[in-house]
SEFIZA-3560 file (N, C-alpha, C; in Angstrom, 3 decimals):
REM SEFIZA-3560
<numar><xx>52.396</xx><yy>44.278</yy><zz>17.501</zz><atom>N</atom></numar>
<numar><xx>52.968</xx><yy>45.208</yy><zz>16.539</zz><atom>CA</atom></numar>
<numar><xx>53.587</xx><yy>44.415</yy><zz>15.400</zz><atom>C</atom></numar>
<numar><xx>53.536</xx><yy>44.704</yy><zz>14.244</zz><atom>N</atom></numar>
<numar><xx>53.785</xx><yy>44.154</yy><zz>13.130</zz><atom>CA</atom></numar>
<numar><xx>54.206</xx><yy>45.321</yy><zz>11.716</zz><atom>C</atom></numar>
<numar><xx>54.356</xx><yy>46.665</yy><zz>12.633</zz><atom>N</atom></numar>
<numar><xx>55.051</xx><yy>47.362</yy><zz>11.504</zz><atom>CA</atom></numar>
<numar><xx>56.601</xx><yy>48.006</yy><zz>11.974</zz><atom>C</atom></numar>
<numar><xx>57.795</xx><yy>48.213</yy><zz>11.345</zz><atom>N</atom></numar>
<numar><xx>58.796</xx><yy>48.716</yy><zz>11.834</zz><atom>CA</atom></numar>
<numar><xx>58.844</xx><yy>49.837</yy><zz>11.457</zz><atom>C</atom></numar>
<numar><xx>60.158</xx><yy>50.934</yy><zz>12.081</zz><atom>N</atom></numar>
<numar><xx>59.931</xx><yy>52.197</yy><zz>12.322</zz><atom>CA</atom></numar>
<numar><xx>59.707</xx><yy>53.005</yy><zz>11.015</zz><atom>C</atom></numar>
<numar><xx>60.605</xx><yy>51.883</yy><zz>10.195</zz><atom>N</atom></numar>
<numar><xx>60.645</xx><yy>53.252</yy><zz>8.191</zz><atom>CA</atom></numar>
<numar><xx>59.466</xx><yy>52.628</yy><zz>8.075</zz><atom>C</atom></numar>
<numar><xx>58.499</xx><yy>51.444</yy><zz>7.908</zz><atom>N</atom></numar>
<numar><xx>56.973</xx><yy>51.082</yy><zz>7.095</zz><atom>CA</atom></numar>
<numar><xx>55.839</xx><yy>52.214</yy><zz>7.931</zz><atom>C</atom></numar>
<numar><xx>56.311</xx><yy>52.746</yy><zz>9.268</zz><atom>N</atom></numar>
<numar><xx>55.504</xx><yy>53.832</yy><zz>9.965</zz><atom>CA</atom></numar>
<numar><xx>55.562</xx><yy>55.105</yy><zz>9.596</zz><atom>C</atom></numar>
<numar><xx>56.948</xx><yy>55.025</yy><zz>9.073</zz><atom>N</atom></numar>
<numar><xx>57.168</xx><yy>56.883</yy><zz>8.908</zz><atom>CA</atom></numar>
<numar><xx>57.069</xx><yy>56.816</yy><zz>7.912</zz><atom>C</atom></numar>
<numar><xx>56.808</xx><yy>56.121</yy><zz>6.444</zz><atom>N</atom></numar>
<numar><xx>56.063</xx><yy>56.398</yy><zz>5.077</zz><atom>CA</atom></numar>
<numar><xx>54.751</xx><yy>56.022</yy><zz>5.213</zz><atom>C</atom></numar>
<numar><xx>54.094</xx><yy>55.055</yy><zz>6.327</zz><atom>N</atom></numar>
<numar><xx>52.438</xx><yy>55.177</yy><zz>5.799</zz><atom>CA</atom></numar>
<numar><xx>51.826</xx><yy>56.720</yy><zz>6.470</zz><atom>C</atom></numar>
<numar><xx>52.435</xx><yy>57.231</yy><zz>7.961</zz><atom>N</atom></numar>
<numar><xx>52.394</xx><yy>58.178</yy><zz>8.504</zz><atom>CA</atom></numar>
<numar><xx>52.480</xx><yy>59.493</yy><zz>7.242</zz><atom>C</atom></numar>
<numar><xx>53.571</xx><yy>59.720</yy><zz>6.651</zz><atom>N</atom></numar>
<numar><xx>53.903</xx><yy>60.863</yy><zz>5.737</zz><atom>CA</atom></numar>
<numar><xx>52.874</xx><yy>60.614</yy><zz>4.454</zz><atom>C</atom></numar>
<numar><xx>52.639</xx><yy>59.608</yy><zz>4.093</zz><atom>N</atom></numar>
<numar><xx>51.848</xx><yy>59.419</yy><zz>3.118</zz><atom>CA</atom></numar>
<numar><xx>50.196</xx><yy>59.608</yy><zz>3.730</zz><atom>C</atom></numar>
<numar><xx>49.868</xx><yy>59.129</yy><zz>4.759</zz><atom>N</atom></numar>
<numar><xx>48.626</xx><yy>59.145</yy><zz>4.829</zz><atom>CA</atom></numar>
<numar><xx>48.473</xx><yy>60.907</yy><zz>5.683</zz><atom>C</atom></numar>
<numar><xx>49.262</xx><yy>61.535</yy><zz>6.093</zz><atom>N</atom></numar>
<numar><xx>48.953</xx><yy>62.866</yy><zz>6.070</zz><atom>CA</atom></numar>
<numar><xx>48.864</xx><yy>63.543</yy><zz>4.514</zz><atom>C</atom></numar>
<numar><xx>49.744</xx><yy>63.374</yy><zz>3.658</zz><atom>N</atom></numar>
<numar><xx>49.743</xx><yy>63.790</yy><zz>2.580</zz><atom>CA</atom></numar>
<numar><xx>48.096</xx><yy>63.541</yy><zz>2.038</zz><atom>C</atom></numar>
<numar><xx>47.963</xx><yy>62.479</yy><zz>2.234</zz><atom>N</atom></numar>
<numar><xx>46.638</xx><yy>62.104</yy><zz>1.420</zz><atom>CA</atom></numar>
<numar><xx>45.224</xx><yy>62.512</yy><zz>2.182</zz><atom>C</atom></numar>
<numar><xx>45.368</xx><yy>63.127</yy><zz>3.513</zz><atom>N</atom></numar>
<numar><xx>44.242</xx><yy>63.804</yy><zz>4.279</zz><atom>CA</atom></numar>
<numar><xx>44.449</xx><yy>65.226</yy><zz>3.828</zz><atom>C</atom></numar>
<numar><xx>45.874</xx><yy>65.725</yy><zz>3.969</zz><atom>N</atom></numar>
<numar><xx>45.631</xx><yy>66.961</yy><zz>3.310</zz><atom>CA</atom></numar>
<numar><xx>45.732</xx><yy>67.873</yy><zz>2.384</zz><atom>C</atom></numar>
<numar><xx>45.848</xx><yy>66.542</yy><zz>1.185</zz><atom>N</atom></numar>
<numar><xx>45.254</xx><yy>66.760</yy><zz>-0.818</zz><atom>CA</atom></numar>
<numar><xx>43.607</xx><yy>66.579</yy><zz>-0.476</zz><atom>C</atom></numar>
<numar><xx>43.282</xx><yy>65.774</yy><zz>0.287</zz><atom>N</atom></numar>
<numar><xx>42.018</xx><yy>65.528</yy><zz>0.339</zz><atom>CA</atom></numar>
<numar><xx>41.184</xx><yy>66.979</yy><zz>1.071</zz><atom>C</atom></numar>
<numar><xx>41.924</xx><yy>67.233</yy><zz>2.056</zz><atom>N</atom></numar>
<numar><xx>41.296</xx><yy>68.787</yy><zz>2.739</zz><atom>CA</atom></numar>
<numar><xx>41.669</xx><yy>70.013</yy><zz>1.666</zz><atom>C</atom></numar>
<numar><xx>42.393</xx><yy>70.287</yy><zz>0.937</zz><atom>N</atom></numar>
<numar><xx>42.899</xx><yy>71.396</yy><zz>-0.213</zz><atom>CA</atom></numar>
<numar><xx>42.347</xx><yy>71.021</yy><zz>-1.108</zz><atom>C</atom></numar>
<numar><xx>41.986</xx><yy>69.993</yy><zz>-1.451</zz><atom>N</atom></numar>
<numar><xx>41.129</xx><yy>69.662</yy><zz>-3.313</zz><atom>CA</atom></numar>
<numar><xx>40.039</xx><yy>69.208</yy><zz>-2.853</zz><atom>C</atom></numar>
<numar><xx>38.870</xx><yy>70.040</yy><zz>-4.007</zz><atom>N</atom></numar>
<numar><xx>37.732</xx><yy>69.456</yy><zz>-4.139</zz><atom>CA</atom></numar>
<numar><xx>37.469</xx><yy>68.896</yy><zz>-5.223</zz><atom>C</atom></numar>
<numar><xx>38.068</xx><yy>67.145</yy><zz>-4.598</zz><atom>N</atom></numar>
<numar><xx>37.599</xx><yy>66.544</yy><zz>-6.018</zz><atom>CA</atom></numar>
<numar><xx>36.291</xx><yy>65.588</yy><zz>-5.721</zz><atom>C</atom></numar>
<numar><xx>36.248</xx><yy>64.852</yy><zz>-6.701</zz><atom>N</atom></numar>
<numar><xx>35.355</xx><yy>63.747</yy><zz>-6.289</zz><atom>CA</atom></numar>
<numar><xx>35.172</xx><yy>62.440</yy><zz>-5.753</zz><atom>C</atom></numar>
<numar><xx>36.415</xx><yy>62.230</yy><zz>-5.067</zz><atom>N</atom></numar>
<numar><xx>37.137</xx><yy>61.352</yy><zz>-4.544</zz><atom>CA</atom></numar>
<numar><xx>37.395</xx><yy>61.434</yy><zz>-3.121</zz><atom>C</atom></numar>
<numar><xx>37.082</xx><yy>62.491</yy><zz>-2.520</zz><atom>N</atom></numar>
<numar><xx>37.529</xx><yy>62.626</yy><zz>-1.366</zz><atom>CA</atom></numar>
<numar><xx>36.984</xx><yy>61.741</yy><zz>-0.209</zz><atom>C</atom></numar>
<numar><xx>36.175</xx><yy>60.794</yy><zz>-0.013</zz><atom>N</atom></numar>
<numar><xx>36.028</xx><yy>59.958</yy><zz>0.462</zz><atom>CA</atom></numar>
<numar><xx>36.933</xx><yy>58.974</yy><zz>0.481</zz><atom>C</atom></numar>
<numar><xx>37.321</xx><yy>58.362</yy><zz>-0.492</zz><atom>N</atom></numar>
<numar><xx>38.534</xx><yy>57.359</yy><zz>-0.763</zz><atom>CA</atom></numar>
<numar><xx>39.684</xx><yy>58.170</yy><zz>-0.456</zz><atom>C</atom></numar>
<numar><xx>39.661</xx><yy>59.099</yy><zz>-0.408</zz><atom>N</atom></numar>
<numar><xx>41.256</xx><yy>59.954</yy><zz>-0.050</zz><atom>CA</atom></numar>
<numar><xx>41.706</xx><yy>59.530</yy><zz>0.904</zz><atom>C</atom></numar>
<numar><xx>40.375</xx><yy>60.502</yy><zz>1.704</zz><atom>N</atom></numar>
<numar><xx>40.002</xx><yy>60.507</yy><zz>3.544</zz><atom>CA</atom></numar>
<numar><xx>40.632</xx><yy>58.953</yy><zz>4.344</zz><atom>C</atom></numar>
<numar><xx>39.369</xx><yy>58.066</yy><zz>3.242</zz><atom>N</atom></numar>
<numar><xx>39.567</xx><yy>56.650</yy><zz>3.395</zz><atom>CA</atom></numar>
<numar><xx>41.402</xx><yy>55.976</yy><zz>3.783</zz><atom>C</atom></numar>
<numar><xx>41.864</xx><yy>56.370</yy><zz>2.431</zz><atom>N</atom></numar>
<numar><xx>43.321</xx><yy>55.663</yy><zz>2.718</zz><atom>CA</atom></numar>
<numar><xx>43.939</xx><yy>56.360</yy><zz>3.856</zz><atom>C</atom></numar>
<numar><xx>44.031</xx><yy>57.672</yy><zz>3.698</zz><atom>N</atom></numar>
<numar><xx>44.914</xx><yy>58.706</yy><zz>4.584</zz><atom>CA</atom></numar>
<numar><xx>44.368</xx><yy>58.568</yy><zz>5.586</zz><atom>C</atom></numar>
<numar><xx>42.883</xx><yy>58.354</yy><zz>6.189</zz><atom>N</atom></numar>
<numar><xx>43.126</xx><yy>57.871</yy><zz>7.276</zz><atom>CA</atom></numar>
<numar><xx>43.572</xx><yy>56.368</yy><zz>7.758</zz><atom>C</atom></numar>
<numar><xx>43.472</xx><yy>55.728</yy><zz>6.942</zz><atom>N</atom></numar>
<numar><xx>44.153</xx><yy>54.240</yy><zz>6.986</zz><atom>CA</atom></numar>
<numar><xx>45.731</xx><yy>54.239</yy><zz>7.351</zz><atom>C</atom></numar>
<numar><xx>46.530</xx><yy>54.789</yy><zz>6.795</zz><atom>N</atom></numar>
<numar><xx>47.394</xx><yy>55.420</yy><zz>7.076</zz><atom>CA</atom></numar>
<numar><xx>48.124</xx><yy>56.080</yy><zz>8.178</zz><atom>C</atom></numar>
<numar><xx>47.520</xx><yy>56.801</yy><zz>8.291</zz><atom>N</atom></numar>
<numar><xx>47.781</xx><yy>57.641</yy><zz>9.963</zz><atom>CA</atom></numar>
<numar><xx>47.694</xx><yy>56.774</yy><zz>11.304</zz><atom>C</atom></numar>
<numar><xx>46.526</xx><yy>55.647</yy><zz>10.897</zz><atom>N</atom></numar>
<numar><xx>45.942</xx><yy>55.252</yy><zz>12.235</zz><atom>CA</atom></numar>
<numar><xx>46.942</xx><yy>53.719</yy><zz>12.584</zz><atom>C</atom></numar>
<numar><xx>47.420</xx><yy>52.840</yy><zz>11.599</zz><atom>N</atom></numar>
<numar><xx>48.297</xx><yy>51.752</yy><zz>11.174</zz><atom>CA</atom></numar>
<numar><xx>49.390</xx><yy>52.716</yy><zz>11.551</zz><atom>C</atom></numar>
<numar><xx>50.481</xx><yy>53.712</yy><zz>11.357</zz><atom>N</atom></numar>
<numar><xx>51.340</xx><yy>54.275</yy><zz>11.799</zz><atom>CA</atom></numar>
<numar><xx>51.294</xx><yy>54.520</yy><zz>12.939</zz><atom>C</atom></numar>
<numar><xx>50.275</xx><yy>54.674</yy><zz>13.771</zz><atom>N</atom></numar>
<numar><xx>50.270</xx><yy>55.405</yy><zz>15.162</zz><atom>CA</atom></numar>
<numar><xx>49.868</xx><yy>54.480</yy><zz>15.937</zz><atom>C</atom></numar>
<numar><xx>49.305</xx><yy>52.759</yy><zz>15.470</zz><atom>N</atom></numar>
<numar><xx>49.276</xx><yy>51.670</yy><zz>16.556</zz><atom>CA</atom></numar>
<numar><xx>50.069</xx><yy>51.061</yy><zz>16.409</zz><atom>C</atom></numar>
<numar><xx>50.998</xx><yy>51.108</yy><zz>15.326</zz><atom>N</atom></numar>
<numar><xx>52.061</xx><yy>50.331</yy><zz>14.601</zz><atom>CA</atom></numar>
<numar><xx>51.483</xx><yy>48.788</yy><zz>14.366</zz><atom>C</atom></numar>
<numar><xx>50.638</xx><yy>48.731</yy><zz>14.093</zz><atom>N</atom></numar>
<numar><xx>49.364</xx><yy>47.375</yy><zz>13.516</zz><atom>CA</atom></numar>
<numar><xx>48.885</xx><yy>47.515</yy><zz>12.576</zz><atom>C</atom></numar>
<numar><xx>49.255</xx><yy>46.347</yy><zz>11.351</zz><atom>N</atom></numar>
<numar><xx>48.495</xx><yy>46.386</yy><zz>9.916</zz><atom>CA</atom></numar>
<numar><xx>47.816</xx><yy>45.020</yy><zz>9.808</zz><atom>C</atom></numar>
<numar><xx>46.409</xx><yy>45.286</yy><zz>10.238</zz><atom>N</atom></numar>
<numar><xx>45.842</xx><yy>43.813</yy><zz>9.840</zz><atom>CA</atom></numar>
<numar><xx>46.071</xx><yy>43.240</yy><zz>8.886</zz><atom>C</atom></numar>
<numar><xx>45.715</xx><yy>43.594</yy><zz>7.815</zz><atom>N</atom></numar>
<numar><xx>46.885</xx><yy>43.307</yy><zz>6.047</zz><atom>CA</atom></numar>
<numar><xx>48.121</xx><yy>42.251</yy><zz>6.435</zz><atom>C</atom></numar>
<numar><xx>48.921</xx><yy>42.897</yy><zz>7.529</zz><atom>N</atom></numar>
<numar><xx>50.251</xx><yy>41.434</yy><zz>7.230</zz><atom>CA</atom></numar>
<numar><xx>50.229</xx><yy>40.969</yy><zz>8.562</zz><atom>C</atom></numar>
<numar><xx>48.913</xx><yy>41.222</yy><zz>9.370</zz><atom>N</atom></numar>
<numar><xx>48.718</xx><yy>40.196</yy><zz>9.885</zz><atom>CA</atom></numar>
<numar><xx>48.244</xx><yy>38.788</yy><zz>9.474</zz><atom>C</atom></numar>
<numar><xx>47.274</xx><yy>39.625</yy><zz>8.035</zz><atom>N</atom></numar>
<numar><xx>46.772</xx><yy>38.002</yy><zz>7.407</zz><atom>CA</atom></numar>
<numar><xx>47.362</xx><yy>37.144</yy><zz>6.456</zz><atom>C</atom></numar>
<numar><xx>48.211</xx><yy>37.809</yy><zz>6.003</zz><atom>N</atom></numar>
<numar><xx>49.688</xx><yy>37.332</yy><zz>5.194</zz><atom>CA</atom></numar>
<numar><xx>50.510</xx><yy>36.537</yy><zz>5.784</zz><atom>C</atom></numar>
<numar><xx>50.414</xx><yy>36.958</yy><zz>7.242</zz><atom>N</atom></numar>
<numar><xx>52.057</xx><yy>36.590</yy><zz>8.148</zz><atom>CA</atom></numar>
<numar><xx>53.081</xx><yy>37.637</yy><zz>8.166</zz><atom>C</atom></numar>
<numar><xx>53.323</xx><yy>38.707</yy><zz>7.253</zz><atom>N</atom></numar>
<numar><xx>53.769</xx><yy>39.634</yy><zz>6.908</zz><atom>CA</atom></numar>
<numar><xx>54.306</xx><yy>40.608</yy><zz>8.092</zz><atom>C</atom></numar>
<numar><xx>55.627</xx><yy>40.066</yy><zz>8.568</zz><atom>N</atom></numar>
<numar><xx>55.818</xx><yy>41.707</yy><zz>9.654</zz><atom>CA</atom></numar>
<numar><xx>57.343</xx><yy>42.524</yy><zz>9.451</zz><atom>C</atom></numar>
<numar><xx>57.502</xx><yy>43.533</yy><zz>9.293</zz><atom>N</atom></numar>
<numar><xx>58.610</xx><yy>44.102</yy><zz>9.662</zz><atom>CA</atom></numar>
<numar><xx>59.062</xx><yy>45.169</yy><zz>10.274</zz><atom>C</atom></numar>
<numar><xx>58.396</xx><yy>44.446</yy><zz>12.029</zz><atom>N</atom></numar>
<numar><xx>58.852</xx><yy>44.800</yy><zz>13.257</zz><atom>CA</atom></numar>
<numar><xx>60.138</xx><yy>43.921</yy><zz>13.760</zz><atom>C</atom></numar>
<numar><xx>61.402</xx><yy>44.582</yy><zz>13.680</zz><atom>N</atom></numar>
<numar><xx>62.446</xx><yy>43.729</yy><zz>14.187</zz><atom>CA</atom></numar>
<numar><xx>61.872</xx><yy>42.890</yy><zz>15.612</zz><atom>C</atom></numar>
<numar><xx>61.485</xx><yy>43.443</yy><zz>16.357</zz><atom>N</atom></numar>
<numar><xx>60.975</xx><yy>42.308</yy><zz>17.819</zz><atom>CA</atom></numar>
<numar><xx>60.371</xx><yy>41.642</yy><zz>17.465</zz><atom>C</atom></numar>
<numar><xx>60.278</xx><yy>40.710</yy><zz>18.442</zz><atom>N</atom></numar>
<numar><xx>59.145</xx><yy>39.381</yy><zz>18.585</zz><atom>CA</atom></numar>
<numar><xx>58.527</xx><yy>39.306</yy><zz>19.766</zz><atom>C</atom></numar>
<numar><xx>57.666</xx><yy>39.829</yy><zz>20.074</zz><atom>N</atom></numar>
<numar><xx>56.887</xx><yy>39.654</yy><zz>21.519</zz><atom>CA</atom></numar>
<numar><xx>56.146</xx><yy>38.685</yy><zz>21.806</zz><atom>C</atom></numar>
<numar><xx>56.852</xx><yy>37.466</yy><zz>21.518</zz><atom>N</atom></numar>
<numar><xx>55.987</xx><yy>36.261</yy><zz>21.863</zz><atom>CA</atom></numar>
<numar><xx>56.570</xx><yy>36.020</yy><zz>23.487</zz><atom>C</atom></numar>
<numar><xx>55.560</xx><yy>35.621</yy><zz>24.255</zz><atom>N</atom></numar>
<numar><xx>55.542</xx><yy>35.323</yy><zz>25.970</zz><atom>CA</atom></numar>
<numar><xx>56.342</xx><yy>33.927</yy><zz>25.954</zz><atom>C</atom></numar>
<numar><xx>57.107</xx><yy>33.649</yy><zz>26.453</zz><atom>N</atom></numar>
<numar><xx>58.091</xx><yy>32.174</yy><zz>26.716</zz><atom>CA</atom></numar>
<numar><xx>57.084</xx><yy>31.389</yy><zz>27.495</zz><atom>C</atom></numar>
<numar><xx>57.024</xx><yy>30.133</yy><zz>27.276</zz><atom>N</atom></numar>
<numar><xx>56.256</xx><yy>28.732</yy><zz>27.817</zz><atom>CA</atom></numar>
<numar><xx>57.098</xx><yy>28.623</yy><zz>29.001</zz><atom>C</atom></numar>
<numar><xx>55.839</xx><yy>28.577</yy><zz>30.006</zz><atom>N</atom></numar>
<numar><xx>56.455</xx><yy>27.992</yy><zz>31.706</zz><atom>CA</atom></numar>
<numar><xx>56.411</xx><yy>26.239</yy><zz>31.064</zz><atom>C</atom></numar>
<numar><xx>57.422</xx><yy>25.772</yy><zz>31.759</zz><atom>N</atom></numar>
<numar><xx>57.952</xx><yy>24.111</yy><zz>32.198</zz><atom>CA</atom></numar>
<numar><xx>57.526</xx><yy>24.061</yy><zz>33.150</zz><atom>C</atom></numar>
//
């Protein structure tokens, strides 16, 4: 996990928002809508953003790294 609880509850609120402008408007875009908003929803609900995984980028207060046996 590499996202914390507020970076979940704005990609979450945002990427519903943007599935359902995308389900109420017929524009011509709605692929890329779909696209982000579901990007969105799905990064909120594993709490995993490959994005700052490849950065280094996290702000999940924990650290779940496993401690080295001696």
């Amino acid at each position: 996990m590499n996202l914390g609880f507020n970076d979940r509850v704005i990609r979450l609120i945002s990427g519903l928002g943007l599935v359902t402008f995308d389900y109420l408007a017929s524009a011509n875009w709605e692929f890329i809508l779909l696209l982000f908003g579901a990007w969105g929803v799905l990064t909120s609900a594993f709490g995993f953003c490959p994005f700052y995984r490849i950065i280094g980028h996290t702000t999940c207060p924990t650290n779940f790294t496993v401690p080295s046996k001696n």
